[in-house]
Structures are given as structure tokens and as C-alpha cells.
N, C-alpha and C positions, 0 to 999 in steps of 0.2 A: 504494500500500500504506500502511496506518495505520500512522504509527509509535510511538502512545503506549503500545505494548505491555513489559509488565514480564517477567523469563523468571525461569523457577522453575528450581533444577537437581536432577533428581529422579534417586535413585539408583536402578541398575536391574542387574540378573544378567543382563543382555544381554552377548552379544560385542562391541559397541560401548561397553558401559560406560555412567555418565549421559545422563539426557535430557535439555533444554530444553527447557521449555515456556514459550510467551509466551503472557500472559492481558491480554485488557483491561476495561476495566468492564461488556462484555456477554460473554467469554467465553473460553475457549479460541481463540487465531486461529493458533497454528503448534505444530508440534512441531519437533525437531532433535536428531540424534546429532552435529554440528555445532556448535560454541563460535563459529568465525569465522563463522557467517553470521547471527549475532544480532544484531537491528538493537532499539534500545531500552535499557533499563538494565534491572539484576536488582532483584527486588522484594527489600523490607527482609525483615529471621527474621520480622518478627511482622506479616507479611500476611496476613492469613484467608484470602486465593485461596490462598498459597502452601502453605499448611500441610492446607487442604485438596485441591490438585493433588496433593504428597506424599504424603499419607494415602489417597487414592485408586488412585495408582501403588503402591503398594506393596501395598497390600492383592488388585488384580489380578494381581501377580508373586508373592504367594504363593499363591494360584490361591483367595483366598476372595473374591473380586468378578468376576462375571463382563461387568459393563459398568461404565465408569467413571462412567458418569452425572453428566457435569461438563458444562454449557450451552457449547455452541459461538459462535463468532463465525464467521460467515462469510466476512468483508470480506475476504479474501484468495484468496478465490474467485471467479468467475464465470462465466454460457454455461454451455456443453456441461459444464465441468468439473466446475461447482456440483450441475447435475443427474445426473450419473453417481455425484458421493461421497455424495448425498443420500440418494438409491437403494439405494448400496453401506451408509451406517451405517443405516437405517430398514429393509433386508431382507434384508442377512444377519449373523444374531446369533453370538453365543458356538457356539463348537464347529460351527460351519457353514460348507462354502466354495462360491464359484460359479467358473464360467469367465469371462473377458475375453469372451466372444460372449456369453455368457447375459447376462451385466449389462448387455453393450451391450445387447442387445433390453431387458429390465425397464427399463432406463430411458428408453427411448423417444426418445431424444437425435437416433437416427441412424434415419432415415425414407427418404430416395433411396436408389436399386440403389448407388452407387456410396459411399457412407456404409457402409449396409449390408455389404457386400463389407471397407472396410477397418475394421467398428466393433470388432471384435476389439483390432485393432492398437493404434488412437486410446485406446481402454480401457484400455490397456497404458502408453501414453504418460502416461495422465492416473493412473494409480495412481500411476506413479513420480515426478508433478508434486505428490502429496497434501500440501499443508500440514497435516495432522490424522492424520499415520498413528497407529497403534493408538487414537484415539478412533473414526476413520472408517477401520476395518480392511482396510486393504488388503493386509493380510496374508492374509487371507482369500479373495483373486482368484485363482486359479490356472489353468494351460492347460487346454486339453481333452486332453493327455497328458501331465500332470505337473504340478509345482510353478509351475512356470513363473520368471520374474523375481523378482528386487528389489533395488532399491538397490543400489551399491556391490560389485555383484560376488559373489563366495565371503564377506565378509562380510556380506553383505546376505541372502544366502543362507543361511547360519546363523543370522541372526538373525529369517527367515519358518521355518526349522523349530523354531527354538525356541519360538515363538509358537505354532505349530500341535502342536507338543506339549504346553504348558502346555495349551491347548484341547482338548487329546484327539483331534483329527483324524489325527494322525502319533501310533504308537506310541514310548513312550521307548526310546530307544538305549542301550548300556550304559553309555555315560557322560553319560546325561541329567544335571545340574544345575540342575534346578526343584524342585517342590515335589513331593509324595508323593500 
């Protein structure tokens, strides 16, 4: 893993609270609701990445951007995993969701009976592996009956309906706290 990455801390109306972002001179290479697993230093106030990552994050959480269109870094990726999140941000957009079997098929990863049989699963695995969540939306993966996963539990879980609600996919609840 590269470690010349700088981490931006970007505020966010998430149930987790700030984000992390580590950028390096080709991109976006991780996200994190996580302080302890930041490997790197924080970028100076007057970083042009940092001030445009914040300006991007924020303008998505007020629901007037609907892609953050900030260049990725891949390095933190590879295999099977590279081509599944690839798949996942170039084909399914804003306010759109797939299942953990449809995206195994779209991305063609998983080819034998026996791939096939678990690419659901492996899907599953590799969303909750995403170093790029909400630029490479894996918020946006859900079961073939229900929501399915994420992260962390009943908070992790809150924080894919709050996302799918700013997206319009999930109607707001009466105590939605997004945008209007």
C-alpha cells in the first residue's frame, strides 16, 4: 500500500460523524469513518486537494452534487476487487441500486459454476473491503431482498439508509436529517 497519502477531515451529517479522506498526487486512494486506521499525515488548510475534497463532500451532503467527480487513485486496489468497484462507480449512478448477484454478473469477474454460485457473496465481501466508499458507492449494492449489509453493524446501517435517502431511493422517515 502507498503511503505518501495526505487525509483530508471532511465534515459530514453522517451517524459516524467526519470523514477521512486520503488523496495523493493522482487521487483519491481511501476513504475512512476511522481516525486510527490513517496511515500518512493530514494535508496543510491551504491544500487545493483538501479544500476541494471538502467542497465536494459537502456540496453532495447537501444533496446539490450528485457525483463527487474527484479523480481516483486506484493503488489500493487490485484483481477481482479493482474490477467489481470499477463496474460498481462507472454503472450505477446517483439514485440507482443493484444487487450483490447483478454486479457480480456486470462485472464479469466471476466466470466458473463454482465463482458463479458464490459471486453474490464474494460481492459482499468486496463492498465491505471498498477503500473508496461513497466515491465508489457501495452504498448503493443491496440484497435481492432488502438492504442488505454495511459496515459496522446498526451503525453502518444507518449510515446506507441515510445515503439512500439523500439519493431518493429510500423515502425520508420522520426524522430524516438531510437536506429538503
Amino acid at each position: 500500500m502507498e503511503t505518501n497519502a495526505r487525509w483530508v477531515s471532511v465534515q459530514s451529517p453522517l451517524p459516524t460523524g467526519p470523514i477521512q479522506v486520503a488523496v495523493t498526487d493522482r487521487g483519491v486512494v481511501s476513504t475512512s469513518f476511522w481516525h486510527d486506521e490513517l496511515p500518512g499525515e493530514p494535508c496543510p488548510a491551504d491544500d487545493e486537494r483538501a479544500t476541494t475534497v471538502a467542497a465536494r463532500f459537502a456540496e453532495y451532503f447537501a444533496g446539490e452534487r450528485r457525483t463527487l467527480s474527484l479523480p481516483l487513485d486506484w493503488s489500493w486496489t487490485e484483481g477481482v476487487q479493482r474490477q467489481v468497484l470499477q463496474t460498481l462507480e462507472h454503472t450505477v449512478g446517483y439514485g440507482r441500486t443493484v444487487t450483490y448477484g447483478e454486479l457480480a454478473t456486470r462485472s464479469g469477474a466471476f466466470e466458473n459454476e463454482l465463482e458463479a454460485h458464490l459471486a453474490a457473496r464474494a460481492v459482499g465481501q468486496i463492498m465491505g473491503s471498498n477503500p473508496l466508499f461513497l466515491l465508489v458507492p457501495c452504498h448503493r449494492v443491496v440484497a435481492a431482498d432488502g438492504l442488505g449489509g454495511f459496515f459496522g453493524g446498526e451503525l453502518g446501517m444507518d449510515v446506507k439508509r441515510w445515503l439512500l435517502t439523500l439519493e431518493g431511493v429510500l423515502p425520508p422517515t420522520l426524522d430524516w436529517d438531510g437536506p429538503s
